[in-house]
C-alpha positions in Angstrom: -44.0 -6.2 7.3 -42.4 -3.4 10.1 -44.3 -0.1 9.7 -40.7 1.1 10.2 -39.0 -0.4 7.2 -42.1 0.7 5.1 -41.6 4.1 6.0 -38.0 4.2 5.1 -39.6 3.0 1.6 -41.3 5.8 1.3 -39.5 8.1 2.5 -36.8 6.9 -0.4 -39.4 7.0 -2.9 -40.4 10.8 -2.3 -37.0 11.5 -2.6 -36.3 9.9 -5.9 -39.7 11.1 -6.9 -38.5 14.8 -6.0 -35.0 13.9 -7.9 -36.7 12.8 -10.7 -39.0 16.0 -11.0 -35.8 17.9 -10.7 -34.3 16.2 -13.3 -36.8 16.6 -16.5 -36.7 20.3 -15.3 -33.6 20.1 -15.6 -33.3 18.3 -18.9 -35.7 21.1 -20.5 -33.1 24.4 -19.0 -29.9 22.2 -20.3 -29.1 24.1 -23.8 -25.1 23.4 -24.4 -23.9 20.1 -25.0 -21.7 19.7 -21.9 -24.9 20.6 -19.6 -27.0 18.4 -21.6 -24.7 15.4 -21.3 -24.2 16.1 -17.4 -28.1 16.2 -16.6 -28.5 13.5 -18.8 -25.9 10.9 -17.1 -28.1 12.3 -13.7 -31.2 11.2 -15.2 -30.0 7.8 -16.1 -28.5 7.5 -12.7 -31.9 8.2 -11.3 -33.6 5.6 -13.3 -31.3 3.3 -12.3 -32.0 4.2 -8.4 -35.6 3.2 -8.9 -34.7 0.0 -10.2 -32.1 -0.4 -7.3 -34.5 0.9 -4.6 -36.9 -1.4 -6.0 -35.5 -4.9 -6.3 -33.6 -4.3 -3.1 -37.0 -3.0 -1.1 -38.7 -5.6 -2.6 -35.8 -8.7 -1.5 -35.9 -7.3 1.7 -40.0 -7.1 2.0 -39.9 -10.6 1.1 -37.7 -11.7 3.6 -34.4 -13.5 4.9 -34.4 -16.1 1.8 -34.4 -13.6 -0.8 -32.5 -11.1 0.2 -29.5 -13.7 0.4 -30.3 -14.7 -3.1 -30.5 -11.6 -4.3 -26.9 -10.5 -2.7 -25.9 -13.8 -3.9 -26.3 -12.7 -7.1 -24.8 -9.7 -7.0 -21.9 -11.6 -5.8 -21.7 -13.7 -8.8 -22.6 -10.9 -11.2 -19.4 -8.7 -9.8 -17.4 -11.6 -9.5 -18.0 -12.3 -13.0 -17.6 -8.6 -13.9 -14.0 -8.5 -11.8 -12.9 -11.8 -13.9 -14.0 -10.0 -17.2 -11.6 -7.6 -16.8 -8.8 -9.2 -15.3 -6.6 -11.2 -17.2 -6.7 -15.3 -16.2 -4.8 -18.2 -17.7 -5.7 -21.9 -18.9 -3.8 -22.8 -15.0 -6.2 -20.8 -13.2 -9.7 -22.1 -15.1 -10.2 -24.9 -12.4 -10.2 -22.6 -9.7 -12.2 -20.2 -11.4 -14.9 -22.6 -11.8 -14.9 -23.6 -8.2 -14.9 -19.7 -7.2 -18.9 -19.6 -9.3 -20.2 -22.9 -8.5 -18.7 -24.3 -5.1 -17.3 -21.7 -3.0 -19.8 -18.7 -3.9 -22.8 -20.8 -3.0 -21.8 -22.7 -0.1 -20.3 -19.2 1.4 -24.2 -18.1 1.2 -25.5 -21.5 2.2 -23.9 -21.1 5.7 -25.2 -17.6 5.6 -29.0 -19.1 5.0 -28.5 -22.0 7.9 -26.8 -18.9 10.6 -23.4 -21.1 10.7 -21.5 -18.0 11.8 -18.6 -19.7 13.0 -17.9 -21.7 9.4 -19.5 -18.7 7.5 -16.6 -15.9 9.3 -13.6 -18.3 8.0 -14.4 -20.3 5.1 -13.3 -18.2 2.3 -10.6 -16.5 3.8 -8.7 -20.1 5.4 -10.5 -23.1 3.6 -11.0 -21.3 0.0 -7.7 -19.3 0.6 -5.9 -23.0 0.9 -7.7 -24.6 -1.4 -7.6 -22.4 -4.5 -3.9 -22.0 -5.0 -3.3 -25.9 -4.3 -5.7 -26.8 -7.2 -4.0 -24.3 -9.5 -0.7 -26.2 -9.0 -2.6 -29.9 -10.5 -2.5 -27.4 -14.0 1.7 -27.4 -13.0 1.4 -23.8 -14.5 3.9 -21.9 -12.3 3.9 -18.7 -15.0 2.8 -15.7 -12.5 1.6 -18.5 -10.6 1.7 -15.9 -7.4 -0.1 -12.8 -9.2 -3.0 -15.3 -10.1 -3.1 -17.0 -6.9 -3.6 -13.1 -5.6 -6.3 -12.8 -8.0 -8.2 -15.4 -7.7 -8.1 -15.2 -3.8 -8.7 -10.9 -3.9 -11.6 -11.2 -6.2 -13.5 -13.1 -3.9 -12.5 -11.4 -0.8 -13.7 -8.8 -2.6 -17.2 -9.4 -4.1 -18.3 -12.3 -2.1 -17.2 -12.2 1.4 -17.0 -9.0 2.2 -20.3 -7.9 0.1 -22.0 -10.5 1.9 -21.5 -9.5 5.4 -24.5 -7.0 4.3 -27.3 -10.0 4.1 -24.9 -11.9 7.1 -26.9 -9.3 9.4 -29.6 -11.0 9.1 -27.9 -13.5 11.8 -28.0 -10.9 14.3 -30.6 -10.5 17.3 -29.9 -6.4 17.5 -33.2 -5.6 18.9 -33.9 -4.2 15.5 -35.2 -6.2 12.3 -32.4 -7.4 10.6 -34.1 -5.7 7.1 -33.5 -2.2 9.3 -30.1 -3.0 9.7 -29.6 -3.7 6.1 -31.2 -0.8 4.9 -29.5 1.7 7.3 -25.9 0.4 6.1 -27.0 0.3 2.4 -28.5 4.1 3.0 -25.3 5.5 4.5 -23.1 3.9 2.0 -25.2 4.8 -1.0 -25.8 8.2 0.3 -22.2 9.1 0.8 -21.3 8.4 -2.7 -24.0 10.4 -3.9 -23.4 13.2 -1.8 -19.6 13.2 -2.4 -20.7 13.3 -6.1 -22.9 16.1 -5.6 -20.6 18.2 -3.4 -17.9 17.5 -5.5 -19.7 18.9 -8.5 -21.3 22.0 -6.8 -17.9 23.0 -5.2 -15.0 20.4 -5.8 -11.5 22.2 -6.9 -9.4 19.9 -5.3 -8.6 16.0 -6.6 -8.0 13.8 -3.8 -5.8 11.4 -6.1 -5.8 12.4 -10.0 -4.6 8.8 -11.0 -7.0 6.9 -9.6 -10.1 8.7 -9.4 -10.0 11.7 -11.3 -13.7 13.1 -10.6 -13.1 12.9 -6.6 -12.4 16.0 -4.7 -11.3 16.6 -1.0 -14.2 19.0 -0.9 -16.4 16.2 -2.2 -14.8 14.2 -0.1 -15.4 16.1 3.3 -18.8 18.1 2.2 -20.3 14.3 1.0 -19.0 12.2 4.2 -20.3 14.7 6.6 -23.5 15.1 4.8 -23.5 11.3 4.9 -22.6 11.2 8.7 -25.3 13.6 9.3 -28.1 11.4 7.5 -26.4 8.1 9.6 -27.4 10.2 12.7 -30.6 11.3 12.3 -32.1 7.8 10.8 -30.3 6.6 14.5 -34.3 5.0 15.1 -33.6 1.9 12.6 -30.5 0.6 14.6 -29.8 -0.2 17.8 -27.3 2.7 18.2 -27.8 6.0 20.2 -27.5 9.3 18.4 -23.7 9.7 19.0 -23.2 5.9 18.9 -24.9 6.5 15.0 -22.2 9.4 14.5 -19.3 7.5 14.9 -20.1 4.3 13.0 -21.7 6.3 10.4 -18.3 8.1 10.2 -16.4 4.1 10.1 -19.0 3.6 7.3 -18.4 6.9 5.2 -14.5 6.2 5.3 -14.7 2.4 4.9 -16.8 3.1 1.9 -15.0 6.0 0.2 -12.2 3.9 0.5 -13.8 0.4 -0.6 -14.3 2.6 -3.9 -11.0 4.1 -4.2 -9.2 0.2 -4.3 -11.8 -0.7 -6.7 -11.0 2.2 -8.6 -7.3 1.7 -8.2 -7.5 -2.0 -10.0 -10.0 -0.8 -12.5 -7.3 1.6 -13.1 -4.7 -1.1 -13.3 -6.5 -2.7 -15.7 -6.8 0.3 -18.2 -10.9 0.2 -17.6 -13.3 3.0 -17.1 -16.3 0.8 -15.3 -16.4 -2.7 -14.2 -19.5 -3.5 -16.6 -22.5 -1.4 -18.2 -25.9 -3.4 -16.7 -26.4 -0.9 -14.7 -27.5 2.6 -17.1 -25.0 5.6 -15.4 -23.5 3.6 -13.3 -21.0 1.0 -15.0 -21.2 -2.6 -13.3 -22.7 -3.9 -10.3 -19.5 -4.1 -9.1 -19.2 -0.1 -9.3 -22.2 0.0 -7.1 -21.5 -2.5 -4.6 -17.4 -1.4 -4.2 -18.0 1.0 -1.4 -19.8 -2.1 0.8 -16.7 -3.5 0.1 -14.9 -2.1 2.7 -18.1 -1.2 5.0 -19.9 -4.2 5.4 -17.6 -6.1 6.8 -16.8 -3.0 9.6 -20.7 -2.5 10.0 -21.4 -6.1 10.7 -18.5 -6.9 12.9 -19.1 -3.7 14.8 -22.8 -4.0 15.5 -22.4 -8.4 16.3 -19.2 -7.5 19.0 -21.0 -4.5 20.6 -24.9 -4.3 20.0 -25.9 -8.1 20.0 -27.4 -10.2 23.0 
């Protein structure tokens, strides 16, 4: 295992061990019922990051095989979480079932084998074809466009572009591929944290009341540079110089507030708070993996054109 990667582990542990220490102080100050209920929600979003850390540390550790089949599960548990929520018809069932069983797995089969060529266009040509053209053999033509979209968005969404995260693992950076992973993942998470954090401490301003009522432009700016900063100094894991780090840290930090914001606009749509509740203080695991939404697929496509051999 790379003495690198091992020290980003514990360097994440000390920090959610000093978080956590925080947090029972905390809990034994709070005496009114908002505070309470505010350090509270922190605490169960701590525990939660020490399950997160841990599983994903641990996939990683393992190596290539199951940290695809752990992302491949995420995939199908926020794929399942986005279908929950959004309304389907008998017409659309068929392609449903070939979104879970066919197209999910054999999107991360050509992951595992390093097809990049099939794994870069299968969902977004083959799938994009063949979905809508099995939905007509049902010869429901109700919304039959609005469900097509569906279908078609909601795995744009949680399969292909969540798994161009594990899809570095085809790259030769220089770097371990687990490096890469954990770099994007860090930036990503840390941004939403921090945007949370500044937003608390000092937010006044909301960035877009109807879609995201708890996100403020000083969150916004105080969190991304924060996050920008961190992307910078932890430069060592990638291949990237120090400025190189700034300014795809920065790509990150946008592509992932904004990954969030769409999310948050549909779950907004669909007259729902969270995507799901398996993860304690933090909804779904789709409201954990929306920011990679957007990111991954920049990240990876950034690094492979400019930073591979």
């Amino acid at each position: 295992m790379n003495q690198t990667f091992l020290t980003v582990l514990g360097g994440i542990a000390a920090l959610l061990a000093l978080a956590t220490a925080i947090g029972a102080v905390l809990a034994r100050r709070a005496v009114e019922p908002g505070a309470t209920a505010t350090v509270q929600n922190l605490n169960a979003r701590i525990r939660s990051w020490w399950v997160m850390v841990i599983v994903l540390g641990g996939a990683l550790a393992l190596g290539d095989t199951t940290t695809i089949v752990l992302f491949a599960l995420l995939s199908f548990l926020a794929l399942r979480e986005f279908w929950t929520l959004t309304p389907s018809r008998r017409g659309d069932h068929l392609a449903l079932f070939l979104s879970f069983f066919v197209v999910l797995p054999y999107h991360y089969f050509l992951l595992a084998i390093d097809w990049y060529g099939m794994f870069v266009i299968f969902i977004p040509v083959y799938a994009f074809l063949l979905l809508p053209a099995v939905a007509t053999i049902t010869g429901e033509t109700d919304d039959f466009l609005a469900r097509s979209a569906k279908v078609q968005w909601g795995l744009m969404l949680t399969v292909y572009s969540v798994s161009h995260a594990p899809a570095l693992l085809m790259l030769d950076a220089g770097v371990p591929s687990a490096l890469l992973i954990s770099y994007l993942v860090i930036v990503v998470q840390i941004s939403d944290v921090l945007q949370y954090v500044w937003g608390k401490l000092i937010g006044k301003h909301r960035f877009s009341p109807n879609i995201s009522p708890s996100k403020t432009v000083e969150g916004l700016v105080g969190g991304g540079l924060s996050a920008i900063l961190v992307g910078t100094l932890l430069y060592p894991l990638t291949p990237f110089s120090p400025l190189q780090a700034a300014a795809i840290s920065a790509v990150v930090v946008v592509a992932g507030f904004f990954g969030g914001f769409v999310l948050s606009a549909i779950k907004r749509d669909l007259k729902a708070k969270d995507w799901g509740h398996i993860i304690e203080g933090h909804g779904g695991v789709l409201d954990r993996v929306d920011s990679l939404t957007f990111a991954a697929p920049l990240f990876f496509h950034i690094t492979r054109y400019w930073f591979t051999t």
